[in-house]
VOLUMVO-656153 format. One record per residue: x, y, z of N, C-alpha, C in turn; residue in one letter; residue number from 1. Coordinates in steps of 0.1 Angstrom, whole numbers, padded with zeros to 4 digits, always signed. Each point is the difference from the previous one (the first is absolute). Layout:
N
    n.X    n.Y    n.Z   ca.X   ca.Y   ca.Z    c.X    c.Y    c.Z  residuo  num
      X      Y      Z      X      Y      Z      X      Y      Z        A  NUM
...
END
This chain:
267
    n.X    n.Y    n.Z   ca.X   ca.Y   ca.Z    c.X    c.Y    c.Z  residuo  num
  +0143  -0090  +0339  +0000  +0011  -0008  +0006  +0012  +0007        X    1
  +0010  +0002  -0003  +0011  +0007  +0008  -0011  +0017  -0005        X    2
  +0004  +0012  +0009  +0002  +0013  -0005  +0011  +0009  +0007        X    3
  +0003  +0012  -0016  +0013  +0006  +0009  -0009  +0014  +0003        X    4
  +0003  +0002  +0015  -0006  +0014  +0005  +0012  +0014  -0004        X    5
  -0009  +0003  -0010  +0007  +0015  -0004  +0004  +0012  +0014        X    6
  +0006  +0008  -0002  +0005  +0009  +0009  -0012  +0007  +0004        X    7
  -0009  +0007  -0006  -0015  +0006  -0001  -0009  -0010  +0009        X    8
  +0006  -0015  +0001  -0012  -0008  +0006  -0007  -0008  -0010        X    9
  +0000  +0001  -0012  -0004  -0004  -0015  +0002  -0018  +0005        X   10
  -0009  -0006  +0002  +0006  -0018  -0003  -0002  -0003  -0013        X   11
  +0012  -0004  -0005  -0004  -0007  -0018  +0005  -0013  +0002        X   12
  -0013  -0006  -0009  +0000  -0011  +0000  +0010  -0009  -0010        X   13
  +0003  -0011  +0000  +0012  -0006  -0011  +0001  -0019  +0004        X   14
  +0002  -0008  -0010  +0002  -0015  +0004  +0010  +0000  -0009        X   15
  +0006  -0013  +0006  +0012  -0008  -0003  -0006  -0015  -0007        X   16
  +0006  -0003  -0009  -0004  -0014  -0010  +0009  -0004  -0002        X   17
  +0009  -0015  +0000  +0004  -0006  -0004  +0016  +0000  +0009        X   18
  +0013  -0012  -0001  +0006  +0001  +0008  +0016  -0003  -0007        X   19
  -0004  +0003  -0015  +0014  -0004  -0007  +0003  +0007  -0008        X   20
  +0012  +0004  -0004  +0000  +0008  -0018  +0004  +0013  +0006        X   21
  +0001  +0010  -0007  +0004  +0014  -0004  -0011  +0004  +0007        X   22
  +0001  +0012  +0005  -0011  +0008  +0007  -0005  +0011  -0008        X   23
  -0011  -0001  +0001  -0012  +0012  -0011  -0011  +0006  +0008        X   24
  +0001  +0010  +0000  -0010  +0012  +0007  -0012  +0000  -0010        X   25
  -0015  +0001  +0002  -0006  -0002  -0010  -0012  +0020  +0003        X   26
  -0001  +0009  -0006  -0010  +0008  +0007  -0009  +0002  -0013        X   27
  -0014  +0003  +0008  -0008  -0001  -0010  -0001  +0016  -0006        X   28
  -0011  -0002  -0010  -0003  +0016  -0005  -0010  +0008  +0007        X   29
  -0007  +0010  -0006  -0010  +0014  +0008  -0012  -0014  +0012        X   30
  -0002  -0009  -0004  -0009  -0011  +0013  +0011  -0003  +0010        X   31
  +0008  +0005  +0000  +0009  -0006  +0012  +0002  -0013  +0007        X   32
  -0010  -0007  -0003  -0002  -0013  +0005  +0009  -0012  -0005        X   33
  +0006  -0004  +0009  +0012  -0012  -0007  -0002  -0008  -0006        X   34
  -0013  -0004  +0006  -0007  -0013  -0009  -0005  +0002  -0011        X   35
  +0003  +0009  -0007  -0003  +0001  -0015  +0010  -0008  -0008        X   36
  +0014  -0003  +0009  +0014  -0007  -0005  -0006  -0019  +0005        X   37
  -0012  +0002  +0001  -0001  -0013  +0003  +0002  -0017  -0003        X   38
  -0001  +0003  -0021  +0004  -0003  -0009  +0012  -0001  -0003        X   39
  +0005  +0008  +0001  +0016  +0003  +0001  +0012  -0012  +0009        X   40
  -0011  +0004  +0011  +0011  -0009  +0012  -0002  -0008  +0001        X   41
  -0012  -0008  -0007  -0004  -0015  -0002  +0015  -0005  -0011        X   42
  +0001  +0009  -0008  +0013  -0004  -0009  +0010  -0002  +0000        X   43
  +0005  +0011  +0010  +0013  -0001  +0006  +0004  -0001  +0015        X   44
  -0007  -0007  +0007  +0002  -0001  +0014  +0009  -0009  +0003        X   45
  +0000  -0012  -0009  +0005  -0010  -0001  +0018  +0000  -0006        X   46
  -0002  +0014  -0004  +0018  +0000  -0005  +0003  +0015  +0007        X   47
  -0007  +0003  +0012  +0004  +0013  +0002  -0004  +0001  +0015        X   48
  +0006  +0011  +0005  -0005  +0006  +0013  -0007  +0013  -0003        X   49
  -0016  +0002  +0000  -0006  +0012  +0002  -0003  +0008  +0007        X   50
  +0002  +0013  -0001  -0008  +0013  +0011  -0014  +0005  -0008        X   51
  -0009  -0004  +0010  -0012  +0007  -0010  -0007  +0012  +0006        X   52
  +0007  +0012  -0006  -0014  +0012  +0011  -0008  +0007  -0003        X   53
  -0013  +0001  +0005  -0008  +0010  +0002  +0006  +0015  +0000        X   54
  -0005  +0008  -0007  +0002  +0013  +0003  -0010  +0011  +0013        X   55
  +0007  +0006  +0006  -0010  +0007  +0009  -0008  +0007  -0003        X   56
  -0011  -0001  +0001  -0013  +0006  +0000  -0006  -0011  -0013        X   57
  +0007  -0011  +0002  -0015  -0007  -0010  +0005  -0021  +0006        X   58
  -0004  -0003  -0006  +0002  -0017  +0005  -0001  -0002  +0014        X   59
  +0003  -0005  +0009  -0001  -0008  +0013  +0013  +0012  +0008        X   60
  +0001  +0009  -0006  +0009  +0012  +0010  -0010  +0010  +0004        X   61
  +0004  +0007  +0007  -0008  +0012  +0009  +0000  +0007  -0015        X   62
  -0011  +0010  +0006  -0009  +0010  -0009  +0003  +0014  +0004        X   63
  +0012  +0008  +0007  -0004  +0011  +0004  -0004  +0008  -0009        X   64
  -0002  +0017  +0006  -0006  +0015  -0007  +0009  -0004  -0012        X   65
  +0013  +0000  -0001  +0006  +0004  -0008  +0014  +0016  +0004        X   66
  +0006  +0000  -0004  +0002  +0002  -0021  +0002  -0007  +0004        X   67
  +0001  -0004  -0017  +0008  -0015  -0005  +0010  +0006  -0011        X   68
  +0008  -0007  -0004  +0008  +0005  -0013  +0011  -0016  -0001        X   69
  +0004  +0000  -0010  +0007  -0014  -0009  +0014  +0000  +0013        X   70
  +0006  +0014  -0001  +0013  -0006  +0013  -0007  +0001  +0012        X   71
  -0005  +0001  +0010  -0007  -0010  +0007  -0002  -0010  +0001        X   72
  -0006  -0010  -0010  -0007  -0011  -0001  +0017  -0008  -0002        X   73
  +0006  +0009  -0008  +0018  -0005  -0010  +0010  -0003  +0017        X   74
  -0005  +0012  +0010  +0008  +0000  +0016  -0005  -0016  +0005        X   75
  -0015  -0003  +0004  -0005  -0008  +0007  +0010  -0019  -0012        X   76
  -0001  +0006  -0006  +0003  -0015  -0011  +0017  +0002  +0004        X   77
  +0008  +0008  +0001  +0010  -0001  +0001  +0005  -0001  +0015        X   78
  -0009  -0002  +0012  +0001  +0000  +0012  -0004  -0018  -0003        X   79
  -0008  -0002  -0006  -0002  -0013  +0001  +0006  -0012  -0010        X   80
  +0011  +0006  -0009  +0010  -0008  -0002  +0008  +0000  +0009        X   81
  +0005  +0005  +0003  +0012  +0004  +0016  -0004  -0009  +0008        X   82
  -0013  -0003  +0004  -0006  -0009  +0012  +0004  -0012  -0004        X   83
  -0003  +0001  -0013  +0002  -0014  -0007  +0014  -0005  -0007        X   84
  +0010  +0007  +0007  +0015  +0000  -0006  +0004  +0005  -0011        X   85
  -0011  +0005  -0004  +0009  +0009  -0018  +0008  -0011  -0008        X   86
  +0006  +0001  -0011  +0002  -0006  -0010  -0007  -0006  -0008        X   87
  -0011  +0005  -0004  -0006  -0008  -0008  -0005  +0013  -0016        X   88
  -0004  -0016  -0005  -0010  +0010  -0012  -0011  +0006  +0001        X   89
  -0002  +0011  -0005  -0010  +0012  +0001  -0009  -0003  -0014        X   90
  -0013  -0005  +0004  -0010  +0006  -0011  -0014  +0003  +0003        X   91
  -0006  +0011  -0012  -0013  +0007  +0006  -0005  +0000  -0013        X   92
  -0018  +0000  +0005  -0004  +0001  -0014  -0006  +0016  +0002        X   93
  -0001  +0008  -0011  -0008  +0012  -0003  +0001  +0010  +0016        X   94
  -0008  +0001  +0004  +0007  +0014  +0012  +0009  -0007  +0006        X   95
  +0003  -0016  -0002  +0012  -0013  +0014  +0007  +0007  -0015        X   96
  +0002  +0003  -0011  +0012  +0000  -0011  +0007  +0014  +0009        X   97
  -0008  +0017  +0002  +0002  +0009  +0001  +0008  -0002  +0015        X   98
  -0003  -0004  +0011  +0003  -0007  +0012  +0015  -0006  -0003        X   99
  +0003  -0009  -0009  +0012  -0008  -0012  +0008  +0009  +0001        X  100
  -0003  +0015  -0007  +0006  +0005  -0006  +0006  +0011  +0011        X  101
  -0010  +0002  +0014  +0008  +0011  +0009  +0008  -0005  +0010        X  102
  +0000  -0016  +0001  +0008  -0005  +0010  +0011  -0002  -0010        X  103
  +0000  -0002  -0010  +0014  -0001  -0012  +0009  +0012  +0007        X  104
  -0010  +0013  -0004  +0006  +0012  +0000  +0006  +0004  +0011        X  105
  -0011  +0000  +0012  +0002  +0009  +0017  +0008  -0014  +0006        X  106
  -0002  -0014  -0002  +0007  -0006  +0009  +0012  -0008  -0008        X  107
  +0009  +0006  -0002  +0013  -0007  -0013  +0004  -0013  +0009        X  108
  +0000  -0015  -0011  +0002  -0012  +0005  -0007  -0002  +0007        X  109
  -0012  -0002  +0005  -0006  -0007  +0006  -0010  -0013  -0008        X  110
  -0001  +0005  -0011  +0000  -0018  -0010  +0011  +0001  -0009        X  111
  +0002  -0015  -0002  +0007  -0007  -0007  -0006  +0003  -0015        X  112
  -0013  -0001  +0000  -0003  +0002  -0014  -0013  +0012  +0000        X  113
  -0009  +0003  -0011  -0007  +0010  +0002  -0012  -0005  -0015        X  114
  -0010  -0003  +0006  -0012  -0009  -0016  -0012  +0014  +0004        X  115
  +0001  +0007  -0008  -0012  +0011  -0004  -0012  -0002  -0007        X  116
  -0010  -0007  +0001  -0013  -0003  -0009  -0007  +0012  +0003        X  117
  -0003  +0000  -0017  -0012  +0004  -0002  -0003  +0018  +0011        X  118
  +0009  +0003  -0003  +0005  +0014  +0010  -0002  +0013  -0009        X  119
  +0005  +0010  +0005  +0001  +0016  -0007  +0016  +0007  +0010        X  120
  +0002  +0005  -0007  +0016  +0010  +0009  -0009  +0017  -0002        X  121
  -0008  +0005  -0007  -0007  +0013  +0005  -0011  -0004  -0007        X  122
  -0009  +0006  -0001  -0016  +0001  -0003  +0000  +0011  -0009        X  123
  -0006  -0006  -0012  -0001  +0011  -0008  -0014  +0002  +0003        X  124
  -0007  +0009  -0016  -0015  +0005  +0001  -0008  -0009  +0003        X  125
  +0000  -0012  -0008  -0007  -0011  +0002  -0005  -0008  +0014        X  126
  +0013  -0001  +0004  -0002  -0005  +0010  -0004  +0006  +0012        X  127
  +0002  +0015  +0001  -0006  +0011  +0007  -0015  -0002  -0003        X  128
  -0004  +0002  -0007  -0018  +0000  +0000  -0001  -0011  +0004        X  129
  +0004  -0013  -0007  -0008  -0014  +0011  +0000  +0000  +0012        X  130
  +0013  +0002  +0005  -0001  -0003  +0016  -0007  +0009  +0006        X  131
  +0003  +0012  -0004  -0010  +0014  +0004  -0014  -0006  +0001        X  132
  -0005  -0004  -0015  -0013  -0006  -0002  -0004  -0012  +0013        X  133
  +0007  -0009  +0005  -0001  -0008  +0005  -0001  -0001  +0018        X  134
  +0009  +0013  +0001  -0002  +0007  +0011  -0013  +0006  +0007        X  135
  -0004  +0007  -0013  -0011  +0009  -0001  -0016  -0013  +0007        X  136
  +0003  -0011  -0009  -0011  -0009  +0005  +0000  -0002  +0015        X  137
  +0011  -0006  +0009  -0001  -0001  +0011  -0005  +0011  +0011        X  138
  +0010  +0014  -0008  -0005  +0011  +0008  -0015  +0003  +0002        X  139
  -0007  -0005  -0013  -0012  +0001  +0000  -0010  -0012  +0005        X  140
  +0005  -0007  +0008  -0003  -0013  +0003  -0005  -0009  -0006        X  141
  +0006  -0003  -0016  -0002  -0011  -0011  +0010  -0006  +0001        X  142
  -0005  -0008  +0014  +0011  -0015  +0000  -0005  -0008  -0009        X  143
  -0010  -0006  -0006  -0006  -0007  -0008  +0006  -0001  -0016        X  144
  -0004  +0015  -0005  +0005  +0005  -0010  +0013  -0003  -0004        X  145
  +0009  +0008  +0010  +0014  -0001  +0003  +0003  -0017  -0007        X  146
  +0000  -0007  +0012  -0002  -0014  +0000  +0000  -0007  -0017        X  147
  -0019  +0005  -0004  +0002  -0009  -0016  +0014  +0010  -0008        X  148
  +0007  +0008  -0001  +0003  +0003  -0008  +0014  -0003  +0001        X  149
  +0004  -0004  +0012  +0012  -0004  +0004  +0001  -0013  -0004        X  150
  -0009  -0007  -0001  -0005  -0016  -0006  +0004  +0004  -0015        X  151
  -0007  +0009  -0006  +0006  +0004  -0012  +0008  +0000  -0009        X  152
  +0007  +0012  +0007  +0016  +0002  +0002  +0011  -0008  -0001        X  153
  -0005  -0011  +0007  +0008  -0010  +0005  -0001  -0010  -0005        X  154
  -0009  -0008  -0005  +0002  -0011  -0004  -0006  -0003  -0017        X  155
  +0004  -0010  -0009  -0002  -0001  -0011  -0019  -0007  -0001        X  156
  -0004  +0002  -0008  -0012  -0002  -0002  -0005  -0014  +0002        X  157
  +0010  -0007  -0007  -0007  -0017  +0006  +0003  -0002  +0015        X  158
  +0008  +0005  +0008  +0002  -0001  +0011  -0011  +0006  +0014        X  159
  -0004  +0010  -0010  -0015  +0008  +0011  -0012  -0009  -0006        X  160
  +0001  -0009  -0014  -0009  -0009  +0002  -0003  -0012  +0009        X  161
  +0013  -0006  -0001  +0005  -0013  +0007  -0003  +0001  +0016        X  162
  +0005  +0015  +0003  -0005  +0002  +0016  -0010  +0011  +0003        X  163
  -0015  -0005  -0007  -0008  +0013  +0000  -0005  -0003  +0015        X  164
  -0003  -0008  +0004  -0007  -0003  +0018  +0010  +0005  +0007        X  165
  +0016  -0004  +0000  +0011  +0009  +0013  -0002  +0010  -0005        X  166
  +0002  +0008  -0011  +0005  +0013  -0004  -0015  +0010  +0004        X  167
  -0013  -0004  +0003  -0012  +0003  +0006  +0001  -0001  +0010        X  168
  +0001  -0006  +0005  -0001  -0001  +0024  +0013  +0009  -0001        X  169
  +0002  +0003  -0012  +0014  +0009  +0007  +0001  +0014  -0002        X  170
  -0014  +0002  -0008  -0004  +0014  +0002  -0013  +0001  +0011        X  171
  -0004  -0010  -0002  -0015  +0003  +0009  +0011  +0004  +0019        X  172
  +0014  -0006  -0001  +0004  +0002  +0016  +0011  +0011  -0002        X  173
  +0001  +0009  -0014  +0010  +0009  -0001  -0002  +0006  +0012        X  174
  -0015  +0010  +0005  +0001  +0010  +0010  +0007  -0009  +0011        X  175
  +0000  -0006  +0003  +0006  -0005  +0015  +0019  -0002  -0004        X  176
  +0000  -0006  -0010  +0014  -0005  -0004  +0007  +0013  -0004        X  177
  -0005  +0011  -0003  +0011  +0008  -0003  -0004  +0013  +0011        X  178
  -0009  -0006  +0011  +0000  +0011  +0015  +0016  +0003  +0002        X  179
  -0005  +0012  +0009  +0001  +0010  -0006  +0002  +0006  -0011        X  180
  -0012  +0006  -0007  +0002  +0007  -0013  +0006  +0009  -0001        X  181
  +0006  +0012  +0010  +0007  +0009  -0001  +0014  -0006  +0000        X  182
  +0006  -0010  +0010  +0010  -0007  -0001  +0006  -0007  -0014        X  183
  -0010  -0003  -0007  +0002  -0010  -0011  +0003  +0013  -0013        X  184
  -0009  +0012  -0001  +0002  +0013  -0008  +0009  +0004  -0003        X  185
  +0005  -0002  +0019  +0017  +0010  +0003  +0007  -0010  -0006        X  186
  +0006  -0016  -0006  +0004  -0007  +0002  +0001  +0001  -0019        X  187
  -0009  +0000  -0010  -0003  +0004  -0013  +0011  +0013  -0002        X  188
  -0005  +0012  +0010  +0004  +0009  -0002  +0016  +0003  -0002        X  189
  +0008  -0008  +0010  +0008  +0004  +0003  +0011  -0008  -0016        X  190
  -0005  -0010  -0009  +0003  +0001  -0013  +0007  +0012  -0007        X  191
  -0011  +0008  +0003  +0007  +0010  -0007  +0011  +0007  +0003        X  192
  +0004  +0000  +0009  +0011  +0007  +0004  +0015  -0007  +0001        X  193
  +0000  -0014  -0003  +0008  -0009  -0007  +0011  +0004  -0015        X  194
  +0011  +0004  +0005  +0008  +0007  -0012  +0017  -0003  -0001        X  195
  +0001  -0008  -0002  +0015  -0007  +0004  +0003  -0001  -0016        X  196
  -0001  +0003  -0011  +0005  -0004  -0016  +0012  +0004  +0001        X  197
  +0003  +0016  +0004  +0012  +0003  -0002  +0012  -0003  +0009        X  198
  -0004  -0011  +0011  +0009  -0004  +0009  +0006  -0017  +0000        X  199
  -0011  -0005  -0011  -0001  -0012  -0006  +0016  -0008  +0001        X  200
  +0004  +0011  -0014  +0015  -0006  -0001  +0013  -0001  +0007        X  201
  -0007  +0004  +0017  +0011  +0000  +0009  -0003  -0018  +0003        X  202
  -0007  -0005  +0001  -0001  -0016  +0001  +0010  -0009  -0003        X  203
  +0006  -0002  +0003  +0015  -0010  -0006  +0001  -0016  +0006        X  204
  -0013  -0003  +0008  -0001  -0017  -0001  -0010  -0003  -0012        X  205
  +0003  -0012  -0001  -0011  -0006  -0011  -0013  +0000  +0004        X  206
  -0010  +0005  -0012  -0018  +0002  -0002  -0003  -0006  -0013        X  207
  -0013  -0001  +0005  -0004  -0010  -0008  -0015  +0008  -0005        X  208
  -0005  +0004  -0011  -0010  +0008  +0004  -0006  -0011  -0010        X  209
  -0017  +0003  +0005  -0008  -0011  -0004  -0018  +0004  -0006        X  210
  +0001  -0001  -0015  -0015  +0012  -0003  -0007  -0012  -0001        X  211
  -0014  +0002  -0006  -0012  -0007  -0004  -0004  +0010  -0008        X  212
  -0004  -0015  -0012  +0000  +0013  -0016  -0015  +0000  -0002        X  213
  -0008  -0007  +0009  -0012  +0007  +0004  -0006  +0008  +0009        X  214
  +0010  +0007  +0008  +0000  +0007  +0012  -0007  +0016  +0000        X  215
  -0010  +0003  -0003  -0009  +0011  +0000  +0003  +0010  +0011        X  216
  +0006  -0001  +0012  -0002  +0008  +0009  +0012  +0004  +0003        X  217
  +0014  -0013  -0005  +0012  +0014  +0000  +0007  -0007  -0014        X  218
  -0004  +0006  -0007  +0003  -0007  -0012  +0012  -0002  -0006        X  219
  +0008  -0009  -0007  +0014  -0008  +0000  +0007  +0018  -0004        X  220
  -0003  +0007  -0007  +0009  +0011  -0003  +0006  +0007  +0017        X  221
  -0007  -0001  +0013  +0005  +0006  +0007  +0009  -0013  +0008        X  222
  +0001  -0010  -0006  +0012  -0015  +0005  +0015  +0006  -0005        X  223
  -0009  +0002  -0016  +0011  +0001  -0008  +0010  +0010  +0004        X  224
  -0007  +0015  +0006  +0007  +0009  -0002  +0008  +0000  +0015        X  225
  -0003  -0010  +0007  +0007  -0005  +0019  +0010  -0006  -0007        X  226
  -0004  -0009  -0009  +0016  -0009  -0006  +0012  +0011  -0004        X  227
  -0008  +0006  -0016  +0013  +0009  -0005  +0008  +0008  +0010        X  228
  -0008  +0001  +0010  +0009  +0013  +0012  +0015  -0008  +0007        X  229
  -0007  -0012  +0002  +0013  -0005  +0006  +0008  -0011  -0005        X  230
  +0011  +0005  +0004  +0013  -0008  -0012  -0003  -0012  +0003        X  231
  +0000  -0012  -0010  +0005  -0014  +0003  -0014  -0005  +0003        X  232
  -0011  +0009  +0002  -0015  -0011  +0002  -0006  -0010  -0011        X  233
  -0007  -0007  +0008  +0001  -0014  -0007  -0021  +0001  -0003        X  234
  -0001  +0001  -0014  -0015  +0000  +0001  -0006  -0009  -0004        X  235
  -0016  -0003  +0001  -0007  -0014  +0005  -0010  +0007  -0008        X  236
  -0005  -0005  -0010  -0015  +0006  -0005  -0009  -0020  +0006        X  237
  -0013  +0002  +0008  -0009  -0011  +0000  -0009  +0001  -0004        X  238
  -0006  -0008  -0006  -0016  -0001  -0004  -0011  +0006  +0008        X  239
  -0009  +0007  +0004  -0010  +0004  +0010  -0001  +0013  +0001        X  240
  -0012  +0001  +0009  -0007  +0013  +0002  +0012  +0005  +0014        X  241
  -0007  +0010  +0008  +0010  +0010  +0011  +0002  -0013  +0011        X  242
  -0012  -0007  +0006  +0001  -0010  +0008  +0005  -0014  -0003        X  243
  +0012  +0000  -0012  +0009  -0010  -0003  +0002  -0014  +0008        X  244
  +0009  +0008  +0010  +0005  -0009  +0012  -0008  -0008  +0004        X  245
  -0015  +0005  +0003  -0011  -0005  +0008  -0005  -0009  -0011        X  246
  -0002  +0004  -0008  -0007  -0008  -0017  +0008  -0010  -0006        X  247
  +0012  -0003  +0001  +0009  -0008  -0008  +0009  +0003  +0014        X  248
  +0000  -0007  +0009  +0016  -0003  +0011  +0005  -0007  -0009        X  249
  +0002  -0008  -0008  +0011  -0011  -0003  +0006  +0007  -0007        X  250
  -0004  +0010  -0009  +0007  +0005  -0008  +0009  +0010  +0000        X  251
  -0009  +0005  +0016  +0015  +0016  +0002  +0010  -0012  +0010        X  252
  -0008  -0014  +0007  +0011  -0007  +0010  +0014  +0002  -0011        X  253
  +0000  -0009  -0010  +0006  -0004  -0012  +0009  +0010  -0004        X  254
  -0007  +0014  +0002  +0009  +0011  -0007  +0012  +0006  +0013        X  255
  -0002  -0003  +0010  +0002  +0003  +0011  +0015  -0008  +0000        X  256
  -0004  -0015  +0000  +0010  -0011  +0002  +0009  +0006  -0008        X  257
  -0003  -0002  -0012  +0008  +0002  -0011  +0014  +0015  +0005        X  258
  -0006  +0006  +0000  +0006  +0015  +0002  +0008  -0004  +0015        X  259
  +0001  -0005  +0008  +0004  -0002  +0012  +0012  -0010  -0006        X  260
  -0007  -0011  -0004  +0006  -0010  -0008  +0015  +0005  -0007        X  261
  -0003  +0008  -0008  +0010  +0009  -0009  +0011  +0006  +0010        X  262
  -0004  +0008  +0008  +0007  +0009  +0010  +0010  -0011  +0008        X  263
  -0005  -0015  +0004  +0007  -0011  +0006  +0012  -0004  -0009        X  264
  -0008  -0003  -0014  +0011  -0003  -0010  +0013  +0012  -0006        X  265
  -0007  +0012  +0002  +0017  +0010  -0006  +0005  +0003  +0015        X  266
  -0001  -0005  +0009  +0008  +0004  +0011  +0016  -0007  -0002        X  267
END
């Protein structure tokens, strides 16, 4: 389990899967933890070479004070394609989409392709009060709280049935799993300040942007409006609540191939 040590001292964590195929960077969303792509890389390991990383200050990477902010986390992920030779495909889901979209911007060419799930390019009202709201819990030390509602948020209703026992031991261990609570606040917080719409349509490799038309927490209108911004994007509506990927892998694997697939075929 390799890690790349940031300039600050920051170790972030990241694994490698599979030894054949096109190369795919996989980062996760606001949990930072890779293995949320767990599902995922069971699907495509076998026709691909993966990078899976943790974001710093959450998954199996160091925790410092902080700040934190999206180019930061966008610097450490782009130090750690480089380690890992560069050329590959770039995809993130939801704050891994925002991440998508600053290494598009601040690092020109460094993916071959660019897959945006279930993301935002600014925050409007809406999404200012939730995160705000969500912030507010941890500040106040409702790791628990926090926790069921993110369960919420995230997943479609037969699915919080189907896993009512994990989706439980997974709040009863939120306080520990999302320690540091000030860390994890700063980490919410820094959402908001994510604003790239109007820089969108400098993007000129192929994206793939990817909603869920049950997705409550960034709902398919802010996919939609990451698509219209940039010329030539290729959009994906899937079945599911925000935690798609994790809930149905075969289905974003599938959407994935395909779109890669395509990009192999008009060359």
């Amino acid at each position: 389990m390799p890690f790349h040590t940031a300039a600050d001292g920051c170790r972030v964590h990241y694994e490698t899967f599979g030894d054949k195929g096109p190369r795919i960077i996989l980062i996760p969303g606001l949990g930072g933890d890779g293995r949320f792509w767990g599902g995922v890389v069971a699907e495509l390991r076998n026709h691909f070479r993966l990078v899976v990383v943790d974001h710093r200050g959450a998954g199996r990477s160091d925790r410092p004070d902080g700040p934190y902010s999206i180019g930061q986390i966008a610097s450490d992920v782009a130090d750690i394609i480089a380690a890992e030779g560069g050329n590959l495909h770039i995809v993130g889901h939801s704050t891994g989409g925002a991440i998508v979209q600053t290494l598009a911007l601040d690092y020109p060419g460094i993916g071959l392709s660019y897959t945006i799930s279930s993301s935002w390019a600014r925050a409007d009202e809406r999404f200012k009060s939730l995160f705000i709201a969500r912030a507010e819990l941890l500040e106040g030390g409702m790791a628990e709280a926090y926790q069921r509602l993110t369960q919420v948020f995230g997943y479609e209703a037969a699915y919080l049935d189907e896993h009512a026992e994990r989706l439980a031991a997974a709040v009863a261990t939120a306080a520990t799993a999302l320690a540091p609570l000030p860390v994890t606040a700063a980490r919410v917080r820094m959402l908001l300040d994510h604003d790239r719409l109007t820089d969108l349509p400098r993007i000129a490799a192929p994206v793939h942007v990817i909603a869920a038309d049950g997705d409550i927490l960034t709902p398919p209108y802010l996919s939609h409006t990451i698509a219209d911004a940039i010329p030539g994007a290729v959009m994906t509506t899937l079945t599911g609540a925000h935690f798609h990927p994790q809930a149905r892998p075969l289905e974003f694997a599938a959407a994935t191939r395909r779109f890669l697939a395509d990009l192999d075929h008009d060359r």
